[in-house]
N, C-alpha and C positions, 0 to 999 in steps of 0.2 A: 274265323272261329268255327271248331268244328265240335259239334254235338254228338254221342255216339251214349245210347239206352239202349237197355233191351224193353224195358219195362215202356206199357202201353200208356199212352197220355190220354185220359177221359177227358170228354166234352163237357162233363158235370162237374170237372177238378176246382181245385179255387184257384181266383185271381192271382195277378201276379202278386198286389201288395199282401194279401192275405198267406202266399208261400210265402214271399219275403219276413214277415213279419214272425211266422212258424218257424223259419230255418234258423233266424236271426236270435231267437229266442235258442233255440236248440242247440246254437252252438257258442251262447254267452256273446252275443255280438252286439246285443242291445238288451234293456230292459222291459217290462210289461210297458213302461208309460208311450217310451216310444211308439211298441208293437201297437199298442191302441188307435195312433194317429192311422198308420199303415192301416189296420185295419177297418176305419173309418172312408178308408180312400179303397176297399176294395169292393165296394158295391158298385165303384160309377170303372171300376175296370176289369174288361171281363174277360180278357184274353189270357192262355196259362204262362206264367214268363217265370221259370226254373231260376234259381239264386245259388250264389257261387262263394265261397268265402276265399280260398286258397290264392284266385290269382291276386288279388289287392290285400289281402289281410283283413278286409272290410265287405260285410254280406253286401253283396253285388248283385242286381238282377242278370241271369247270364245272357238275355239279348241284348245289354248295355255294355256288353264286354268287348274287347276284340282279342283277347287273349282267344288261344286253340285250347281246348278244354272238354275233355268227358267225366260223366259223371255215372257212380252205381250205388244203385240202394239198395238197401235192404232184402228188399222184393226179388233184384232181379240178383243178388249173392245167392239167396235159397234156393231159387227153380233153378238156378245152375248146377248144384251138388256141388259146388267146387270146396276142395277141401284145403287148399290154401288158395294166399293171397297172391303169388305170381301169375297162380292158374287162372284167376279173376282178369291182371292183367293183360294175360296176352292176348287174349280178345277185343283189347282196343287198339283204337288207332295207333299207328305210332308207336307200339311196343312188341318189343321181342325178348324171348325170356330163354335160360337154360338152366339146366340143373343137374347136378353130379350126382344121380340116382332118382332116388324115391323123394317124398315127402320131408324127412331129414334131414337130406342130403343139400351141399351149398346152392342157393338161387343167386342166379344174377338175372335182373332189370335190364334192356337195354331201350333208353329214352328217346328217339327219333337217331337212333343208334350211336348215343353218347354214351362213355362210360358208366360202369354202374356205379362208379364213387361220384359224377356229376349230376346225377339227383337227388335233391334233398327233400328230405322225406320227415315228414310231423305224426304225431298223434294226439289228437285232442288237441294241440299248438304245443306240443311237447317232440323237440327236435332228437330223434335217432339215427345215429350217426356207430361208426367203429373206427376210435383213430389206430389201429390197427391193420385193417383190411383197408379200411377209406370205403363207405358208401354203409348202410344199412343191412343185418343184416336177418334176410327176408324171412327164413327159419324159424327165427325166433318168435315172428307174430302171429297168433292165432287168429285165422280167419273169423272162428266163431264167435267171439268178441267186438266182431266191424260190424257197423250198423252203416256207415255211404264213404265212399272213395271222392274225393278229387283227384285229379288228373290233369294240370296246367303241363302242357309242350312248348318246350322254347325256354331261354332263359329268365331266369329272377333276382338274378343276385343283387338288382339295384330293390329290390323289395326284402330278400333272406340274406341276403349277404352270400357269404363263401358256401361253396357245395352247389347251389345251383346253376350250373352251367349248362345241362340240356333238361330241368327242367324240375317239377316240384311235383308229390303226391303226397296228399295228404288222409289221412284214414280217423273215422272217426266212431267212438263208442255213444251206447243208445242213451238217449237224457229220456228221463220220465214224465209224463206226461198223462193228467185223467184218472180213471179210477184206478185201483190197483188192480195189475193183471201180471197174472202166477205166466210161464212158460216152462214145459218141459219134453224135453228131443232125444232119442234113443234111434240108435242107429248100426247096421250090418253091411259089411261087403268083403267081396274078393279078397284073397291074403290076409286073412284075420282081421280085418279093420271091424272097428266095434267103436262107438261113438256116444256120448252121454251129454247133456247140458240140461243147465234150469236158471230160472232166473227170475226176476220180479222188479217190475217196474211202476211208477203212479206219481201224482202229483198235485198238488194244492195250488192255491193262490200265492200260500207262504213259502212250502216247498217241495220240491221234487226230487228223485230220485231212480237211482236203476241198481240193480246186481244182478250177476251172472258169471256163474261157473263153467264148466266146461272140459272131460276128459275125454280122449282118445289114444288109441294106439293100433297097431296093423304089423301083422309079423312079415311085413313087406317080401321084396322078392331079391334075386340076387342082385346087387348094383353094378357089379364086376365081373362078368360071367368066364373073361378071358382067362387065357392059361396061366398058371401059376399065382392066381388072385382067390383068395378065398373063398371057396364055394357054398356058402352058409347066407341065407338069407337076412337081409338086414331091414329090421322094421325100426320103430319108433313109438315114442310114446310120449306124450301130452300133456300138463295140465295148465288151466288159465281159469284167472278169474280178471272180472275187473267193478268198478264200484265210481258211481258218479251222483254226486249229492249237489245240491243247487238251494239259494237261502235268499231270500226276497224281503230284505231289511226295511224297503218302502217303496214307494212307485219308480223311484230311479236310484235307488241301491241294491244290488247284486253282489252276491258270493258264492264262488262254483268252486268245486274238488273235485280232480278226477283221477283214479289209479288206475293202474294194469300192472299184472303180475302174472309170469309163463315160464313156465319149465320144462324143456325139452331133453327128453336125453334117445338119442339117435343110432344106428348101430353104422360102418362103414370100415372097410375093407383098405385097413393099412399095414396088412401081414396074412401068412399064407394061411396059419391057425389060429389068432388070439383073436377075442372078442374084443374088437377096437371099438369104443365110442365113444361121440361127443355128449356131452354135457353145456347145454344153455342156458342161459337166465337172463330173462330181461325185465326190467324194471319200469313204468314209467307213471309222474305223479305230477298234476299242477295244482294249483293254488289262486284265482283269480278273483280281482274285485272290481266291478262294472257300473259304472256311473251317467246316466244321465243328465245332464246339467242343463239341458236347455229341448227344446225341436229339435237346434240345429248340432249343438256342441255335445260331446261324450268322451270320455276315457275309459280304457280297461290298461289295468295293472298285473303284470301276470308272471308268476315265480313256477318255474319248472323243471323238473332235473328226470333226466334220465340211465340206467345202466346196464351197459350190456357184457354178459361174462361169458365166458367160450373158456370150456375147458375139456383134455383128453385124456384118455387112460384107456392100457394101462400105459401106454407111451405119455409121458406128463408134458402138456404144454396149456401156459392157463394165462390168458390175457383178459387184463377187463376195461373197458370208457366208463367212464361219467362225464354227464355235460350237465352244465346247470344255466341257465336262460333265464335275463330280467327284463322284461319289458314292459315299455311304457307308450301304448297308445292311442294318439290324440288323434279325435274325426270331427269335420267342422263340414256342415251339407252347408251350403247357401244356394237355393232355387236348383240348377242344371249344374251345380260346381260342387266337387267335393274336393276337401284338402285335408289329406293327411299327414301327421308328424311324428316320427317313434322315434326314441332313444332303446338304444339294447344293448346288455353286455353277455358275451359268450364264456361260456370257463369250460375249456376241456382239460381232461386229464387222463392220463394213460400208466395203467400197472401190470407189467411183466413179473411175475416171481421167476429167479431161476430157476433154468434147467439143467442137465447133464450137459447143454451145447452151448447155453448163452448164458448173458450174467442176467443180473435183476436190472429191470430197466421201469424207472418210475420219473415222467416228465409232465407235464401241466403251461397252460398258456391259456390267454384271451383277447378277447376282440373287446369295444368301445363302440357303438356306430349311431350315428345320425341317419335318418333316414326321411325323405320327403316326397310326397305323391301328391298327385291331382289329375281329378276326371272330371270328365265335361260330357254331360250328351246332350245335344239340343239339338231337335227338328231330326236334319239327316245324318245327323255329324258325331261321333263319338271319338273320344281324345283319352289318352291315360299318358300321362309321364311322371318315371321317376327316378330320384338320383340319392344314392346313398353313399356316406363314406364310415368307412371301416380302418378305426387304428389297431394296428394287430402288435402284442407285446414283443412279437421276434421280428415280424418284416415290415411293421411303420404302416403309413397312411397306403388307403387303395380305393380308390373312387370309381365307383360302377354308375352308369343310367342305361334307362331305357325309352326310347316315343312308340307309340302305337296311335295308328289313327284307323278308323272306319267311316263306309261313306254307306246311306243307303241307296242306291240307283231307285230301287222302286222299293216297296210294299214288300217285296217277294226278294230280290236282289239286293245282295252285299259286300262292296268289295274292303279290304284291309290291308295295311302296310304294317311292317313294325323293325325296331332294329336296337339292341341292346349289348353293352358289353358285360361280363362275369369272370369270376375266376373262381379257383379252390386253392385253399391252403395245404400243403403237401401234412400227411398225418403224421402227428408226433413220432409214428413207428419209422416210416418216410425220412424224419430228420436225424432218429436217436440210437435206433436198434444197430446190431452190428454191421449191421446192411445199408445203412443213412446215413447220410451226410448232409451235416448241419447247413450247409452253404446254400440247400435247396431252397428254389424260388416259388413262388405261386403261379398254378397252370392258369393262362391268361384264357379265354373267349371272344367270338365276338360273332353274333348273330344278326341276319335279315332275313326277314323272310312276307311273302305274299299269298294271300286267300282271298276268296272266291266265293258265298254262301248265295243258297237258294231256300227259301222252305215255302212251302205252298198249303195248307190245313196240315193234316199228317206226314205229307212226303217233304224231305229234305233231302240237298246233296251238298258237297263240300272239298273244296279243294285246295291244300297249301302247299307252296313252293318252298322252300327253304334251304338255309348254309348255314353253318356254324363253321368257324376255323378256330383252331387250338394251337396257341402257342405255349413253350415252357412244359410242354407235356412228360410228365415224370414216365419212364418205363428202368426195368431193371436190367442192367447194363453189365459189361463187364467188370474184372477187380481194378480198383481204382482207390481214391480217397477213404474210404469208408477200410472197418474194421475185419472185414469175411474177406477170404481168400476165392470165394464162388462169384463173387458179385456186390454190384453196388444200384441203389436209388443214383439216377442223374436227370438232369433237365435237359432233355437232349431229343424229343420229338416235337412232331407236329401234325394237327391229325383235322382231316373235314370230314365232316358231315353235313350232305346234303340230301337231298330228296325229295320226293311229293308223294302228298298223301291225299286221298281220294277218297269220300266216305260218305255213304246215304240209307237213308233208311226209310220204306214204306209201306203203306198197307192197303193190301188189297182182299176182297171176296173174305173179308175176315181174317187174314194171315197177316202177321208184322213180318217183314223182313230187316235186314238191316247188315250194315257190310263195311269193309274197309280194302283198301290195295295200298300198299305203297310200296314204291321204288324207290332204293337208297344206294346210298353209294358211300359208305365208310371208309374212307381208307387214311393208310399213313404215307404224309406228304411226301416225307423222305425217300421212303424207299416205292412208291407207287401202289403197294399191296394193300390189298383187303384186311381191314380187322376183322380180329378171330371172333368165332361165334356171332358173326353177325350177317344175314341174308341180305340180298340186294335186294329180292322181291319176297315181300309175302304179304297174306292177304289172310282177311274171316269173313263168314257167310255166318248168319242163324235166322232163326225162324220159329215162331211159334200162335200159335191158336187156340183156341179153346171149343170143344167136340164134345158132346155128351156131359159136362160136368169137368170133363179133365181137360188139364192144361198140355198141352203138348208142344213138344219142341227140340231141337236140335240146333247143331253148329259145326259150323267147319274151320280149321285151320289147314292153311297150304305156306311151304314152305321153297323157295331154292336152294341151293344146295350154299353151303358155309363151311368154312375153314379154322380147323383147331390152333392154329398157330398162325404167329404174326408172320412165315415165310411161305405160307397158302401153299405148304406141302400135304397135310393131312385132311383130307374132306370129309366133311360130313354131310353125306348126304339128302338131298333133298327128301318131303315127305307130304303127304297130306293125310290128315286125323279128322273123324263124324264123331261126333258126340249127340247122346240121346239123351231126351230127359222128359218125366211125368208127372205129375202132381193132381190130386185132388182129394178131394174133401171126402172122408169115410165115415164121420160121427159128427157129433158138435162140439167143434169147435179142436179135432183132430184133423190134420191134414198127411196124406200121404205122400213120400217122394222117391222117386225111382232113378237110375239116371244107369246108364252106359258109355262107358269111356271107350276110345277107340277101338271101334266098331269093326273093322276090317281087322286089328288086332297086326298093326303095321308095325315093323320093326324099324327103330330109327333110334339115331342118340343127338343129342345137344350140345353134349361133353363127351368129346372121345374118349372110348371104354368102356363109359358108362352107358348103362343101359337102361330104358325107359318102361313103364311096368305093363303094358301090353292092352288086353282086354280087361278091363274090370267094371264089376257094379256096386252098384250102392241103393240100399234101400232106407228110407228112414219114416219116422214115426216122431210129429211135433204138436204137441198137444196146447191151445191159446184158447182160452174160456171168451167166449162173446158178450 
């Protein structure tokens, strides 16, 4: 298991049952009556022990886990400046990111350097997905909206089913809580970015609440600076809001509702002169009702649908998903044993309008699944297994498990096994479009992997072995079965990923530090080569304290060099990026924040061609009444 904060852990913090009971609350996992027991049991415990929902479905204390897992709040989203959610990413373990320009521009995820359509990715427990592109897509969410990340590495699919094959992130919007308290953020930097939000959050006995808005935009810089590409800078512009209401019918009845809604329209360089851009929209809304029945027993019932629409102009091409999710589940604690039971059905659906090049293309399918868990921690010993099966309406029954076991050696020392299969279902685009062919199979997984943990008061280190191997891996192949005379979707790769990751973080003379390395090794089995856009080695460094009142701090990211194509003819070279950042208190109840992005003003790309935006700053102004 591996832990990775930036944010500092007080001595003065609460217990673990007292976070559990907070978090548990915060994200519909339980009701007040339970939280009460919890927090009845958190005066006789007084160590801080962090809680997890993502990797079980069920809040979790995270040193009862043995899943790999980091986590970011709130806290440490702001003192970072980061103005999306990738940038948040790539500072943890285990992940590597790139992007085709600016802020706009496409992101890809890469999960202990799995595909980015093999991680699946929720919000609020509201599944987004593009059965289009296959995998999430990262543009469209507003950072400013996230109130804490999870972060589980490694597979899940015997807990989510299809999509996650290297691993699961989950994102979650703020629940309200206490008296009512106003928030409002104004904000400048480099290339026009200008920045706005407010919001208002509070909450009763009976109910809670949050909203929050959210503009921005930045006449960004050129994405494409190469000859015969558009020389006109292409910025972006923003809006989001999102809205979460919470209804406490009795000590053990619950009802939660949560939206998000963001509008992105983007500029990007797909002609010498026209004002090419995309247009985004994403949607997403649940509906939950949460029950306590017992101590031991409880249910949540939970309806959620999401939609994501990508469209261009003035060249027309306009694809949209919706996914709609019903689930149903059961948690049963008995003393050191927990057992879990969900039923779930999937609906996706996919709409293509024609264009001048292809016809209209509207397909729809679903999944069935049974799903079963059980953890155990007692003394030295922690256990999680689980095994779920999924009837899918085009390719029939697929059974995934997983065991994970941890042992403690001492007090301080942790060692862990685990080993899981997964797959993905190839996307509707994948089987339908003129490019697809129906005959496609599901890309299979199959993961083991080994860790190591240490943590001693504040200092911690951590280290995991790991493989994943891919079979049925879909790539786009020559003309064949399918409709296009360029190419076809076929099942005709294989691809591992392995590596070790290496991660700790301590504090000394006042300074947090905190870091990660890993060594990977991607590649395709077939042909022996390196996957594209993915580093063998790369690593982060950050740091921060606090001096006079202000909070001070930086980070590092260091790269090796990576290759644009799966034939590791195009390189892209290696790089290392400082980032600066500052914050502190100016009035009451106004906080300042400063930040500087690559420091040295390094030139480097992620996406060959594209180019990355250089030196920038950011200053802002966030006003929270005490």
């Amino acid at each position: 298991m591996t832990i990775f904060r930036s944010s500092t852990v007080r001595p003065d913090a609460p217990s673990a049952f007292a976070r559990l009971a907070a978090l548990s609350l915060a994200l519909g996992a339980i009701t007040p009556a339970a939280a009460q027991t919890l927090l009845a049991q958190a005066a006789t415990e007084p160590q801080l022990r962090e809680t997890v929902v993502t990797a079980t479905r069920v809040a979790r204390p995270l040193a009862d886990l043995v899943a790999d897992v980091s986590i970011v709040d709130r806290e440490t989203i702001e003192s970072s400046g980061a103005t999306g959610v990738i940038d948040v990413l790539s500072r943890l373990p285990g992940v590597q990111v790139s992007r085709n320009g600016g802020q706009g521009g496409v992101g890809s995820v890469y999960l202990r350097g799995a595909e980015q359509r093999f991680t699946a990715v929720y919000l609020d427990g509201v599944r987004l997905d593009s059965q289009s592109t296959g995998g999430v897509v990262w543009e469209q969410i507003p950072l400013s909206q996230i109130e804490r990340i999870e972060v589980v590495r490694g597979p899940a699919a015997a807990v989510y089913g299809s999509d996650a094959m290297g691993g699961v992130i989950q994102l979650f919007t703020k629940k309200g809580e206490g008296a009512l308290s106003p928030y409002v953020g104004v904000g400048v930097g480099s290339q026009g970015t200008r920045t706005a939000q407010a919001g208002v959050s509070g909450g009763t006995n009976q109910v809670d609440y949050s909203l929050g808005v959210a503009h921005e935009r930045a006449d960004g810089f050129n994405a494409r600076p190469g000859a015969g590409n558009n020389p006109d800078d292409d910025g972006y512009r923003r809006t989001s809001a999102n809205a979460r209401l919470g209804l406490q019918i009795d000590q053990g009845q619950r009802i939660e509702g949560t939206l998000l809604a963001s509008n992105l329209n983007s500029q990007y360089d797909g002609s010498k002169t026209d004002d090419d851009r995309n247009h985004h929209q994403l949607r997403a809304a649940s509906l939950a009702w949460l029950a306590q029945w017992s101590d031991m027993y409880s249910t949540r019932l939970q309806v959620t649908q999401s939609g994501s629409k990508y469209s261009s102009t003035p060249s027309f091409y306009m694809t949209e998903t919706t996914l709609r999710n019903y689930l149903l589940q059961n948690q049963w604690r008995l003393g050191a044993h927990l057992f879990t039971a969900a039923l779930e059905r999937r609906e996706d659906e996919l709409h293509n309008p024609a264009t001048a090049y292809s016809g209209d293309l509207k397909r729809d399918r679903s999944q069935n699944a049974l799903a079963l868990g059980y953890g155990l921690n007692h003394g030295a010993h922690a256990l999680q297994a689980n095994l779920r099966y999924d009837d899918d309406s085009e390719f029939g029954g697929k059974s995934t498990g997983s065991l994970s076991y941890g042992y403690a050696l001492t007090p301080q020392w942790r060692l862990t096994a685990a080993g899981g299969t997964a797959f993905r279902a190839p996307t509707l685009y994948q089987r339908f479009s003129e490019y697809g062919s129906p005959a496609l199979q599901p890309e299979k997984g199959r993961n083991v992997e080994l860790g190591a943990r240490w943590t001693q008061g504040a200092s911690s280190a951590g280290l995991v072995v790991y493989r994943n191997r891919v079979s049925n891996l879909i790539n786009f192949g020559a003309a064949g079965p399918c409709a296009s005379a360029f190419g076809c979707y076929e099942n005709v790769g294989r691809a591992e990923y392995e590596g070790v990751t290496l991660s700790a973080a301590h504090r000394v003379a006042g300074v947090s530090l905190r870091g990660s390395i890993d060594w990977q090794d991607p590649r395709d089995l077939n042909t022996g080569k390196q996957l594209a856009r993915r580093a063998k080695r790369y690593a982060t460094l950050g740091a921060d304290t606090t001096v006079a009142g202000w909070t001070l701090g930086g980070d590092l990211t260091a790269s090796a060099r990576r290759y644009d194509d799966s034939a590791n003819t195009n390189v892209l070279g290696g790089y290392t990026v400082v980032n600066l950042y500052a914050s502190t208190r100016v009035g009451q109840g106004v906080t300042l924040l400063a930040r500087l992005d690559n420091l040295a003003d390094k030139d480097y790309q992620t996406a060959r061609t594209y180019a990355t935006g250089g030196r920038t700053f950011y200053v802002g102004l966030k006003w929270t009444p005490q």
